[in-house]
C-alpha positions as CSV (number, residue, x, y, z in Angstrom):
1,X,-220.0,-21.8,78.5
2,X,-216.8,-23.1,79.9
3,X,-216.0,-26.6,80.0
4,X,-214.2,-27.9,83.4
5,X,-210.9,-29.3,83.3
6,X,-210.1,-32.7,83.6
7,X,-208.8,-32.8,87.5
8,X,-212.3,-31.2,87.8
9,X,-214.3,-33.1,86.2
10,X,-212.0,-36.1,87.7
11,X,-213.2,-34.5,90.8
12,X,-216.9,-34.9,90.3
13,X,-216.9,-38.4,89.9
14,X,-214.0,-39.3,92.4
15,X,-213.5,-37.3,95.2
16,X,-210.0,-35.8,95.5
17,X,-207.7,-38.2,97.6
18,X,-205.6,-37.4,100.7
19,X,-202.3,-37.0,100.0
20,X,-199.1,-38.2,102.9
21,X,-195.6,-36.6,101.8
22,X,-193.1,-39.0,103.4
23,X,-189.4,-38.7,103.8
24,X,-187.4,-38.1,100.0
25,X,-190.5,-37.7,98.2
26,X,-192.5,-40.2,98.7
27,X,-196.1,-39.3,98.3
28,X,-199.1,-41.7,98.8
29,X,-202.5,-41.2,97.8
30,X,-205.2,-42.0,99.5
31,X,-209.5,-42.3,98.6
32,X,-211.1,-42.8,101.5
33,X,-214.0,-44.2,100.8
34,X,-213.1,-47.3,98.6
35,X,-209.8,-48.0,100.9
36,X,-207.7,-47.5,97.8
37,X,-204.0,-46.4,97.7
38,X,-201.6,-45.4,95.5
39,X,-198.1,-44.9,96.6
40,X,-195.7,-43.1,94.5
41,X,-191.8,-43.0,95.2
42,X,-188.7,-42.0,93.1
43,X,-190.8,-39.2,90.7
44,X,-188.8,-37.7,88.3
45,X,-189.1,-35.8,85.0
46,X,-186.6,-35.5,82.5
47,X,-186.7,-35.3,77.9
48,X,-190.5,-34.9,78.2
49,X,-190.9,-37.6,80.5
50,X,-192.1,-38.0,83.9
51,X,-191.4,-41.4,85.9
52,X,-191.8,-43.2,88.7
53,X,-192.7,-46.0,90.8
54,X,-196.0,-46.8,91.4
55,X,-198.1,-49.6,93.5
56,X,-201.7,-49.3,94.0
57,X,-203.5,-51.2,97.0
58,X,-207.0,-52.2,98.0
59,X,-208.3,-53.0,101.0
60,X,-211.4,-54.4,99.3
61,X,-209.4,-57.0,96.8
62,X,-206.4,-57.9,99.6
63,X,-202.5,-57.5,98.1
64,X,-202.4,-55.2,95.2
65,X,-200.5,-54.8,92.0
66,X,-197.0,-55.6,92.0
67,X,-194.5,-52.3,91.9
68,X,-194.5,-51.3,88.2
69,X,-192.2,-47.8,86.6
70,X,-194.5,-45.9,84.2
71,X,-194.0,-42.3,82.2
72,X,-197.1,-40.7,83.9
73,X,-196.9,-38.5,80.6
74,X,-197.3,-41.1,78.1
75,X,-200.8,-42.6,77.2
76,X,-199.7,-45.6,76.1
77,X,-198.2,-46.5,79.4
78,X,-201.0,-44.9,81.4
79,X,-203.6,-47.0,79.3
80,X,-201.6,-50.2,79.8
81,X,-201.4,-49.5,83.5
82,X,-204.9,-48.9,83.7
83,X,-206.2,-52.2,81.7
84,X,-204.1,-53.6,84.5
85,X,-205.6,-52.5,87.2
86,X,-209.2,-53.0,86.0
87,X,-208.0,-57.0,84.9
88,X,-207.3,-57.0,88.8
89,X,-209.8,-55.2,90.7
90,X,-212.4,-55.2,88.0
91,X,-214.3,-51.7,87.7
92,X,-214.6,-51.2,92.0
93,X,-213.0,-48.2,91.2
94,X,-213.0,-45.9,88.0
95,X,-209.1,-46.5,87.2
96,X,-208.8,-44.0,84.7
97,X,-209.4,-41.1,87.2
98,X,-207.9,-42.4,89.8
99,X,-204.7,-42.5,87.4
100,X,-205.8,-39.2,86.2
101,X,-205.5,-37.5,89.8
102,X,-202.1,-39.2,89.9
103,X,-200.4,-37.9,87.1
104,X,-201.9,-34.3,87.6
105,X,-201.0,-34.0,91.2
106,X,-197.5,-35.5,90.4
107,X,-197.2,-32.9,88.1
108,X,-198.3,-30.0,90.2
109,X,-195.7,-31.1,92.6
110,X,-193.0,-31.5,90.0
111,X,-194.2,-27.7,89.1
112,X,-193.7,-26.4,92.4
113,X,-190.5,-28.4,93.5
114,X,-188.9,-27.4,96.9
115,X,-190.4,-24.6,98.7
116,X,-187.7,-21.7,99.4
117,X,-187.1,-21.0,103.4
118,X,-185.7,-18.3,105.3
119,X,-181.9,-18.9,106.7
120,X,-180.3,-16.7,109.0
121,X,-177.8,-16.4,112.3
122,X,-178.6,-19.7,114.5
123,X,-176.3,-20.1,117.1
124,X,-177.3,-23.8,116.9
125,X,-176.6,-24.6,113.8
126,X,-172.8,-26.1,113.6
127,X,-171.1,-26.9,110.1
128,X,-170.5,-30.4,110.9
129,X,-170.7,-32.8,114.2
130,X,-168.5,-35.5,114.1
131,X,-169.2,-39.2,114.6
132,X,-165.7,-40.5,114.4
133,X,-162.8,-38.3,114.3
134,X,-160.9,-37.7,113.0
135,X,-162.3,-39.2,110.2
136,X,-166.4,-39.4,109.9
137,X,-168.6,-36.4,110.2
138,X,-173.0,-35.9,110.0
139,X,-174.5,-36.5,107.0
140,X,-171.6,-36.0,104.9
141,X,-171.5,-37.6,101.5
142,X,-167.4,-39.0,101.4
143,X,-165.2,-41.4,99.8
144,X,-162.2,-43.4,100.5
145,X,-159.8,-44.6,97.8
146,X,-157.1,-46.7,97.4
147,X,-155.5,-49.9,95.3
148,X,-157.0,-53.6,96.0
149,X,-155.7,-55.3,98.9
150,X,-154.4,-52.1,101.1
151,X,-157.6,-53.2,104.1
152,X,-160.4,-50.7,102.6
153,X,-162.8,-53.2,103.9
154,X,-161.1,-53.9,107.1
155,X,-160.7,-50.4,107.9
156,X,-164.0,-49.1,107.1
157,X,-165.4,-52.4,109.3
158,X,-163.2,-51.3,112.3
159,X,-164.5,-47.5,111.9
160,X,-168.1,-48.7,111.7
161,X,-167.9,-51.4,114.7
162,X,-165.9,-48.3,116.6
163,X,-169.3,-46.3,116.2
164,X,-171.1,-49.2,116.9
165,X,-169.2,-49.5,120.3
166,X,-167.8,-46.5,121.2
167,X,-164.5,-48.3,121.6
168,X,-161.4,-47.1,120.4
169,X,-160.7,-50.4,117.7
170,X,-158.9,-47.8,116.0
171,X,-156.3,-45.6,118.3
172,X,-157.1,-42.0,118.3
173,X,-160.4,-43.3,116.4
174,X,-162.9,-41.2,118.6
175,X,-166.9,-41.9,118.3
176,X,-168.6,-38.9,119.6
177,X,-171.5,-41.3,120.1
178,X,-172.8,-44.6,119.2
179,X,-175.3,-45.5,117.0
180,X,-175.9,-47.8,114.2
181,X,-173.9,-48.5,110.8
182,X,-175.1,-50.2,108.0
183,X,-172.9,-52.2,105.4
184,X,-173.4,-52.7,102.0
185,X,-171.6,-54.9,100.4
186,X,-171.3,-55.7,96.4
187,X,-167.5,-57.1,96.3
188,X,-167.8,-60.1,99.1
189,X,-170.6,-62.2,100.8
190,X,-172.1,-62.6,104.5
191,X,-169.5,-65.2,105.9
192,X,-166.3,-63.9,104.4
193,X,-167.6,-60.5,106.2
194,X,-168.4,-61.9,109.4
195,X,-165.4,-63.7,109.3
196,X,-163.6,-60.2,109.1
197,X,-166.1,-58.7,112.0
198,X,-165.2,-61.8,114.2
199,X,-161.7,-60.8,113.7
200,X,-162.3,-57.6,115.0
201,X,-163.6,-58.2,117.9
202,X,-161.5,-60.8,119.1
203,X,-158.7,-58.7,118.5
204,X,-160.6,-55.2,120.7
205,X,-161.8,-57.9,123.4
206,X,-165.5,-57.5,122.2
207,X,-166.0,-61.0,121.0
208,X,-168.4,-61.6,124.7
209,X,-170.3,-59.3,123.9
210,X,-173.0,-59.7,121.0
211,X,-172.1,-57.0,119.4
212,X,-173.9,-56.9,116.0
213,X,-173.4,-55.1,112.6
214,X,-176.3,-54.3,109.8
215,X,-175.4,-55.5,106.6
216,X,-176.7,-56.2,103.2
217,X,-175.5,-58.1,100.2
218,X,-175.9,-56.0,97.0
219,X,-176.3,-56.7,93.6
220,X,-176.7,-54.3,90.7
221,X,-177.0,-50.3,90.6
222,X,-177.1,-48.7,93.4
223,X,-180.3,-46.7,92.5
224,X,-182.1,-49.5,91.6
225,X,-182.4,-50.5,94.9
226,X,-182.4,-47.5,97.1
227,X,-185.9,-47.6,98.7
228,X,-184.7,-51.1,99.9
229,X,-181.6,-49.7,100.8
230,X,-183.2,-46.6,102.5
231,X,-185.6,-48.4,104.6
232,X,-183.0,-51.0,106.0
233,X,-181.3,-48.0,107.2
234,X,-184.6,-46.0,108.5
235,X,-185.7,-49.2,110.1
236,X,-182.0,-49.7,112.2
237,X,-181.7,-45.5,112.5
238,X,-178.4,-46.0,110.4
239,X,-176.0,-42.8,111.0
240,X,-173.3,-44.0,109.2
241,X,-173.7,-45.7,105.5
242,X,-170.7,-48.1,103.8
243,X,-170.7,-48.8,100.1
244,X,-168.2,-51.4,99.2
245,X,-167.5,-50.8,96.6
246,X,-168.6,-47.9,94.7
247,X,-167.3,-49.3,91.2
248,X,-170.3,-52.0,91.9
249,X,-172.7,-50.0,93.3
250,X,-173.0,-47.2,90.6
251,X,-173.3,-49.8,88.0
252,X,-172.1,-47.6,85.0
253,X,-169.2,-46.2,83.2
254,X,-167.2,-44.9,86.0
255,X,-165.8,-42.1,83.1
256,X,-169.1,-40.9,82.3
257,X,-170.6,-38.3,84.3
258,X,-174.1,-39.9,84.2
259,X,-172.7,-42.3,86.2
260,X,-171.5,-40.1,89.1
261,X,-174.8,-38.0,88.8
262,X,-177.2,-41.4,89.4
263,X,-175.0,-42.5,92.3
264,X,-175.2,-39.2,93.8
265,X,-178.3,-39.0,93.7
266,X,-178.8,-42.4,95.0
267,X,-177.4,-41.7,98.0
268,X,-178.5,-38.4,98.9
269,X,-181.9,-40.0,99.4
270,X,-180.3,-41.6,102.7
271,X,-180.4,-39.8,105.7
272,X,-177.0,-40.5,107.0
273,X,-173.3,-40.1,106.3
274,X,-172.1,-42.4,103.4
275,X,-169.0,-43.5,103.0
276,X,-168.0,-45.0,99.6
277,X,-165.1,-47.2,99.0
278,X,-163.3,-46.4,95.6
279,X,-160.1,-47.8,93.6
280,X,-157.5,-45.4,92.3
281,X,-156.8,-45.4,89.1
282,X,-153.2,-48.1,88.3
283,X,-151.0,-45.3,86.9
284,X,-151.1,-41.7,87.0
285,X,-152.3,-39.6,89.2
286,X,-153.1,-42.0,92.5
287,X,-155.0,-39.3,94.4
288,X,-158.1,-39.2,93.5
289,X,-160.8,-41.8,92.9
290,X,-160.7,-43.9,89.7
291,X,-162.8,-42.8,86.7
292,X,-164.2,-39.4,85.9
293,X,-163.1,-35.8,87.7
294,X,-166.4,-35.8,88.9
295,X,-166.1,-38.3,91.7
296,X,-163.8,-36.1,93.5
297,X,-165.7,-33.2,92.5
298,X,-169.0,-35.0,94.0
299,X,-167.8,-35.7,97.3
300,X,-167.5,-33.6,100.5
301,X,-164.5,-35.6,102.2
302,X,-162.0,-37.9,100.6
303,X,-159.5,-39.9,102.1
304,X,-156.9,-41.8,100.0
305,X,-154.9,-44.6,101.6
306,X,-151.7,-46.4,100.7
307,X,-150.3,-49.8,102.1
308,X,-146.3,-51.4,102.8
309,X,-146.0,-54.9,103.9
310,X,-142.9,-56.4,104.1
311,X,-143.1,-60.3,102.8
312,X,-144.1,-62.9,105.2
313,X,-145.3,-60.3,107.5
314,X,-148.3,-60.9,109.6
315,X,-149.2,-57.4,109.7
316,X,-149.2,-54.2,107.0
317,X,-148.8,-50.6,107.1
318,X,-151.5,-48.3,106.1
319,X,-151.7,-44.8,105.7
320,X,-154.5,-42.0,105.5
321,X,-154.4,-38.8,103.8
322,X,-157.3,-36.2,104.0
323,X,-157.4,-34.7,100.2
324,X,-160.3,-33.2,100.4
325,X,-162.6,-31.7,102.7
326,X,-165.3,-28.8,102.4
327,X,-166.6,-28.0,105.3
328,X,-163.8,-28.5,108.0
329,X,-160.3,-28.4,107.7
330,X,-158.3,-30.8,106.4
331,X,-156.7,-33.9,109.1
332,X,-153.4,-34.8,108.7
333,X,-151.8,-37.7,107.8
334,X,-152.9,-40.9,109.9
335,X,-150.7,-44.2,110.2
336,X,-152.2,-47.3,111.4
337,X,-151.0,-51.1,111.7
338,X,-153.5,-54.0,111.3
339,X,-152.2,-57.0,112.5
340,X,-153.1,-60.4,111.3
341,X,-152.5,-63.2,114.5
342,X,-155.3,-66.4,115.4
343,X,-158.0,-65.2,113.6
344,X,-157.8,-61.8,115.6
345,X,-157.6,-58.7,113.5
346,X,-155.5,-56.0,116.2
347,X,-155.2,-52.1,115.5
348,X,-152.5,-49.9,115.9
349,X,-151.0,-46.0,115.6
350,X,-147.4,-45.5,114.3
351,X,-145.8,-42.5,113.0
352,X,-146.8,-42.2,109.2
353,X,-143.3,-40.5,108.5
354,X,-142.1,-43.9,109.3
355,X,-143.5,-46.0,106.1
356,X,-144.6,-42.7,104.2
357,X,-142.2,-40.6,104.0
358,X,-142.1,-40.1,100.4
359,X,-145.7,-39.4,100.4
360,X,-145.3,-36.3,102.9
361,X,-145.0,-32.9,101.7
362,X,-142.8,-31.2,104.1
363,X,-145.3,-29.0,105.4
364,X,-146.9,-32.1,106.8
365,X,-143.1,-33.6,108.0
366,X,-142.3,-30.8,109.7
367,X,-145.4,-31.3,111.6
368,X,-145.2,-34.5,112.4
369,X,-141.6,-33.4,114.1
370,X,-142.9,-30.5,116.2
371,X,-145.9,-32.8,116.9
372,X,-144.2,-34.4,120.4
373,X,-144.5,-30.9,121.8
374,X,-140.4,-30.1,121.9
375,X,-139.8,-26.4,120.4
376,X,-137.1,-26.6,117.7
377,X,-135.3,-23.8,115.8
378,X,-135.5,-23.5,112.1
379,X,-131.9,-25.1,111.9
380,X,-132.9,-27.8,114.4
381,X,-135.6,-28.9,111.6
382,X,-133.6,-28.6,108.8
383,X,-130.9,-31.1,110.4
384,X,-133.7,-34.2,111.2
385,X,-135.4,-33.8,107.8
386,X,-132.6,-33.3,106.2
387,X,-133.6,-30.4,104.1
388,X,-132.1,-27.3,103.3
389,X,-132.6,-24.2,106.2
390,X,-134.3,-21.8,103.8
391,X,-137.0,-24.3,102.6
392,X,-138.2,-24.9,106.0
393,X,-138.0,-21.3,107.6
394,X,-140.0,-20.6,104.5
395,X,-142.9,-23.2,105.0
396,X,-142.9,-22.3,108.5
397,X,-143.5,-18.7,107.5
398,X,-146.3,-19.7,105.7
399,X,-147.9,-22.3,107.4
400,X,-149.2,-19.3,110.1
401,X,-152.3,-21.6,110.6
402,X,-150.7,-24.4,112.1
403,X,-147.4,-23.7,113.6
404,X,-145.9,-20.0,115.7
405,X,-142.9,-19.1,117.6
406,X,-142.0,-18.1,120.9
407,X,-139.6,-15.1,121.9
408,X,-136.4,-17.1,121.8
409,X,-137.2,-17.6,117.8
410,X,-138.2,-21.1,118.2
411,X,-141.0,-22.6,116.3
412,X,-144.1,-24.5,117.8
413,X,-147.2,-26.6,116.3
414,X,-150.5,-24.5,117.1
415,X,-153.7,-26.7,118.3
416,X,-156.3,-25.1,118.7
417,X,-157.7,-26.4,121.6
418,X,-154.6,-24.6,123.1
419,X,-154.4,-20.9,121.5
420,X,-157.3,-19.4,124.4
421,X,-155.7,-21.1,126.9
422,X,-152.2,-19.5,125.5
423,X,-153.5,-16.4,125.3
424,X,-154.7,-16.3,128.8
425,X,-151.5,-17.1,130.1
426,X,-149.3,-14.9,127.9
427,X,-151.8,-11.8,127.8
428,X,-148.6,-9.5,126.8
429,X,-148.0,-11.6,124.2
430,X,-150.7,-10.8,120.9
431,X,-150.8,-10.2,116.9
432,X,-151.8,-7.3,115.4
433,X,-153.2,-7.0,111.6
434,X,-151.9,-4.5,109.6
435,X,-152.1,-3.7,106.0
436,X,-148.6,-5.5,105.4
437,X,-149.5,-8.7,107.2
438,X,-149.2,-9.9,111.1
439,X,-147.3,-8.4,113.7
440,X,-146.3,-10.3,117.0
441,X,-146.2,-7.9,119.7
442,X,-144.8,-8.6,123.3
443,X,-144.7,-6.0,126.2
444,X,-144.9,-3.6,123.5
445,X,-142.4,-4.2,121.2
446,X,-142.3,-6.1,117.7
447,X,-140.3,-9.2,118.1
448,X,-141.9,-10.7,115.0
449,X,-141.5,-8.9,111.3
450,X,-144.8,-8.8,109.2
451,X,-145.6,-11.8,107.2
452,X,-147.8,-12.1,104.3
453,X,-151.6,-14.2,104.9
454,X,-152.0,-17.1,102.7
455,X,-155.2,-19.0,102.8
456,X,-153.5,-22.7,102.4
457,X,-154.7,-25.8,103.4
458,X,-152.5,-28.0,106.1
């Protein structure tokens, strides 16, 4: 004779619930006939344990237990649980099997994890939309970091409000549409933000017209509060996500790489672009977010910025570089000016050579020169940067990707909005691959020597 299992015999006596799967795992369980429900969220199994958070409802006995986080693998916990529920509801339901069907179907999901699916050739599918160039794109997980006091906050208000909008608070700050943006905020409280919003607006002209940002005051880890968090931003159909600040918000040992693994994956249970705010570290290497490797290892874009103000100055200097980015190219170098003037808060675009210039490598100067659209010669260059002839025909020779020359041997920035509308024009004009490099070819005839390819970032 064999004896039935104990989801079978769990079966017998209670019939098997309904299950809903909602968005990031949440699964809630649901026994029809007695109107009870169970609803589990944030399930996980680690060291022989298997967690999560659990509240059970009755429509026979009105509000239910309050949210409690058990090891559905441990009796003692299960048994403590279950004297709860029965010191609450009494024995309307056989708690024990209904606790019983819980932890077995949790487990069988836990078993089974993500189905596999079939991928292949979708013209649809596109590596990344952006939502505000140059610097936001779709559900990308980024960060931006920089010293206290260079206008993280302000920045990453103006960039929200601008998606809010669809204005340009920002200069060459382009929202591809609007939608919502949702604030979180560990470092500051609700006036002293809206105080900075206000400033905003009044400075873009917008103060007439109710425009309104989501925002929450924080407290504690990040992952502790991420079904609040992740409703907020499923209730206002957030796109865009703003941690400020991430030190806060991952509420650990920003060295350890426990830390970095909770916060990530905190936030991947959001469906939206989030952009975390991050200090650099006060000597050494000031590129990179503050604390362990892995924070710049963890995210998919990450912007550093730096600050100059001269003293008294009602306005500072701030610029952006792109130091990371892995699934589009790398932006270059932005410059912008916030000004400071009665209570209004006014953006502007300068040339980031101008306050930066020791920051710039010169693949990125010479850019910035050939960016007003005047062809220059090699010796041309070398006499506005200041730099010796050799260095820059040699960066130019590499830097293929981003800049060319035409027949009279001057050089020219490449956009690539521009290279099909080129080629139409110039259809003599072409490059042909050979073993030794690239070839530029006109009516015929090399004009251009071979030059070796060199996968580089610009």
């Amino acid at each position: 004779m064999t004896l039935p299992t104990a989801q079978e015999y769990a079966d017998r006596i209670l019939p098997k619930p309904r299950i809903e799967e909602g968005r990031h795992g949440r699964l809630t369980f649901k026994w029809e006939r007695s109107g009870t429900t169970a609803v589990i969220s944030n399930l996980e199994r680690r060291q022989g344990s298997m967690t999560c958070e659990i509240i059970i409802r009755s429509d026979l006995f009105g509000p239910g237990v309050a949210p409690r986080r058990i090891n559905l693998l441990s009796s003692s916990a299960m048994t403590g649980y279950i004297r709860e529920l029965n010191d609450r509801f009494g024995d309307s339901d056989d708690w024990k099997r209904v606790m019983d069907h819980v932890g077995t179907m949790c487990w069988e999901r836990m078993e089974r994890g993500t189905p596999g699916e079939w991928i292949g050739y979708n013209p649809t599918t596109r590596n990344e939309e952006m939502l505000v160039s140059p610097m936001v794109a779709s559900k990308e997980l980024g960060l931006l970091s920089a010293d206290g006091g260079v206008g993280k906050t302000t920045l990453m208000t103006a960039l929200a409000l601008a998606f809010k909008t669809g204005e340009q608070i920002i200069p060459g700050f382009v929202s591809t549409h609007t939608g919502e943006a949702l604030y979180l905020d560990w470092e500051s409280d609700r006036d002293k933000h809206e105080a900075i919003v206000s400033g905003i607006l009044k400075g873009a002209g917008l103060e007439a017209n109710d425009v309104k940002l989501r925002y929450m005051r924080c407290r504690g880890p990040i992952g502790d509060q991420i079904d609040n968090i992740r409703r907020e931003a499923e209730d206002y159909r957030a796109e865009i996500v703003i941690i400020d600040s991430v030190s806060w918000a991952a509420g650990g040992d920003l060295m350890a790489q426990e830390t970095v693994d909770k916060y990530e994956k905190a936030v991947s249970m959001l469906d939206a672009t989030t952009i975390g705010i991050c200090h650099t570290p006060k000597a050494g290497e000031q590129e990179k977010p503050f604390g362990s490797a892995f924070w710049h290892d963890l995210a998919r874009s990450s912007w550093v910025a730096r600050q100059t103000q001269e003293e008294g100055d009602d306005r500072i200097h701030v610029g952006l570089w792109h130091r990371k980015a892995n699934y589009r190219r790398r932006q270059p170098p932005v410059g912008v000016r916030i000004e400071f003037t009665d209570g209004a808060i006014r953006f502007g675009r300068e040339d980031v050579t101008t306050n930066f210039e020791a920051q710039m490598t010169l693949r990125q100067q010479i850019r910035q020169i050939l960016g007003d659209g005047i062809k220059r010669t090699p010796k041309e260059i070398s006499e506005e940067l200041e730099v010796p002839a050799p260095n820059i025909r040699s960066e130019l020779s590499r830097g293929r990707k981003l800049f060319d020359r035409d027949l009279n041997g001057k050089w020219f920035l490449l956009r690539e909005e521009a290279q099909p509308l080129r080629d139409a024009l110039h259809p003599t004009v072409a490059q042909q691959r050979t073993p030794k490099g690239v070839l530029v070819v006109a009516d015929e005839k090399v004009v251009g020597r071979p030059q070796e390819e060199e996968e580089e970032p610009w």
